[in-house]
C-alpha positions, 0 to 999 in steps of 0.5 A, a space after each residue: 146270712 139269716 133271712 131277716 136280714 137278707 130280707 132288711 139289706 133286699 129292701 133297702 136295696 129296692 128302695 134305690 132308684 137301681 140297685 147298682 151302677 147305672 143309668 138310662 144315658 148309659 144304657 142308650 148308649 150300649 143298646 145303641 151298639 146293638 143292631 136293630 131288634 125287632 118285634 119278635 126278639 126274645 130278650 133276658 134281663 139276668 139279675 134285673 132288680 126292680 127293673 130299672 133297665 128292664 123297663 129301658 129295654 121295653 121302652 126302646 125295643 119292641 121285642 119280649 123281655 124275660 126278666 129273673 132276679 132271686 129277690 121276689 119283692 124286688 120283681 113284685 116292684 117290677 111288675 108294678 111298674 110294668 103293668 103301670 107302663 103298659 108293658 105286661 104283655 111283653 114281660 115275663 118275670 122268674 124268680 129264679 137264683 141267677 147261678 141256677 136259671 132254669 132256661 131254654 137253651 138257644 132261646 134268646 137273641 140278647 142277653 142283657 145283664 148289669 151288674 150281676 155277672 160277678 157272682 159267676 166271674 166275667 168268663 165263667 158267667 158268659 160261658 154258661 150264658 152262651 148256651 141260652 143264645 140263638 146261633 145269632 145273637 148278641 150280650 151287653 153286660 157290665 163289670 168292674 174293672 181295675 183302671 189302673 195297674 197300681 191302685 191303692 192298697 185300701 182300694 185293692 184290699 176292698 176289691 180283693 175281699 169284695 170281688 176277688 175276679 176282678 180284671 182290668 178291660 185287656 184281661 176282660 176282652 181275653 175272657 171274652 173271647 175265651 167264653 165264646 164271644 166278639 168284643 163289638 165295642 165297650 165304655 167305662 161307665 161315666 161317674 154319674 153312673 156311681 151317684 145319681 141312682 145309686 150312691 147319692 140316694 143310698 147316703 139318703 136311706 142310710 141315714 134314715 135307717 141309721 134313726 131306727 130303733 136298734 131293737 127292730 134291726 137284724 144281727 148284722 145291719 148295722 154292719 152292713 150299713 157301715 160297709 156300705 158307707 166305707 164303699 161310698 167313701 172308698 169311691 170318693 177318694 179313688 174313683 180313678 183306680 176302678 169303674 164300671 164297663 159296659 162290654 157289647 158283645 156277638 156271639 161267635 
């Protein structure tokens, strides 16, 4: 992918409210799982965004939160909305390639992270994100998971291009406890999750880009849009085959 155009698909991205499947309900809900975290823990939001759960996380803890995204202009809207909330004595922003982190190790007491573990696979990403815990702490992480064992061919040929790794919530919980960790709890997201910050507003910038002039667009855009479009509509027509699961996890 040429720069112009990771460039053009980054910043529609950062014109969503999230840049996936999320909400502050589900969050809640996961970080409710967790035992208490006090002033002095050190938490590290991986794949961030625009820090739409970076600032949950700062609002419903009192501890320090490191937050690494590979996409600077997603992590300057952070900043600003840090800084507009009061949080930035208590953030830390890196830009940084997730695959690559530059991290102490044994350095967190949780490590939160949604939707970006599947750039590594569910096990492989837990795995190298173990090493960066203390001897006691804990993960919160979302995946896509099958729902179903019989999902439909458009869905399965989607998935199968879009996220080759991806299992259902039995093989996860093997991963799990392959990579080093107890399955403490976990929930399918609910399907307001898929729409209120992320499909809804994104049919809304679609059809804004879509009234560019061709001239101004990348090799490739118009593509990408029309990608994101059959997601949308392959989600309307199956969304029980497939969905979104939060996994709160201790280290062992």
């Amino acid at each position: 992918m040429n720069q112009q155009l990771f460039s053009e698909i980054t910043a529609f991205f950062n014109k969503l409210p999230r840049q996936g499947v999320g909400s502050t309900q589900s969050f809640q809900k996961a970080f409710n799982l967790l035992p208490k975290l006090g002033a002095g823990s050190q938490i590290v939001d991986i794949g961030c965004g625009t820090g739409g759960q970076t600032l949950d996380l700062l609002t419903h803890c009192a501890g320090h939160v490191t937050a690494v995204d590979s996409s600077q202009s997603s992590l300057d809207i952070l900043k600003e909305k840090a800084d507009k909330a009061g949080f930035s004595d208590r953030i830390e922003i890196l830009c940084e390639d997730i695959t690559e982190m530059e991290l102490f190790e044994q350095s967190f007491d949780l490590i939160w992270s949604e939707g970006a573990i599947y750039n590594f696979g569910l096990e492989e990403g837990l795995t190298t994100w173990r090493s960066l815990l203390k001897q006691s702490a804990y993960v919160v992480v979302n995946d896509c998971c099958w729902l179903t064992d019989t999902p439909d061919p458009e869905t399965l040929g989607f998935w199968n291009e879009g996220y080759p790794g991806m299992t259902n919530q039995l093989t996860a919980q093997q991963c799990i406890e392959r990579a080093g960790f107890k399955l403490i709890e976990s929930f399918v997201q609910p399907e307001n999750d898929w729409w209120e910050n992320f499909y809804t507003p994104m049919e809304q910038e679609i059809a804004l880009q879509k009234n560019r002039s061709a001239e101004e667009l990348p090799e490739g855009y118009m593509a990408f849009l029309a990608g994101m479009e059959a997601e949308i509509g392959l989600r309307r027509k199956h969304k029980r085959e497939y969905g979104y699961v939060f996994f709160i996890l201790e280290k062992k």
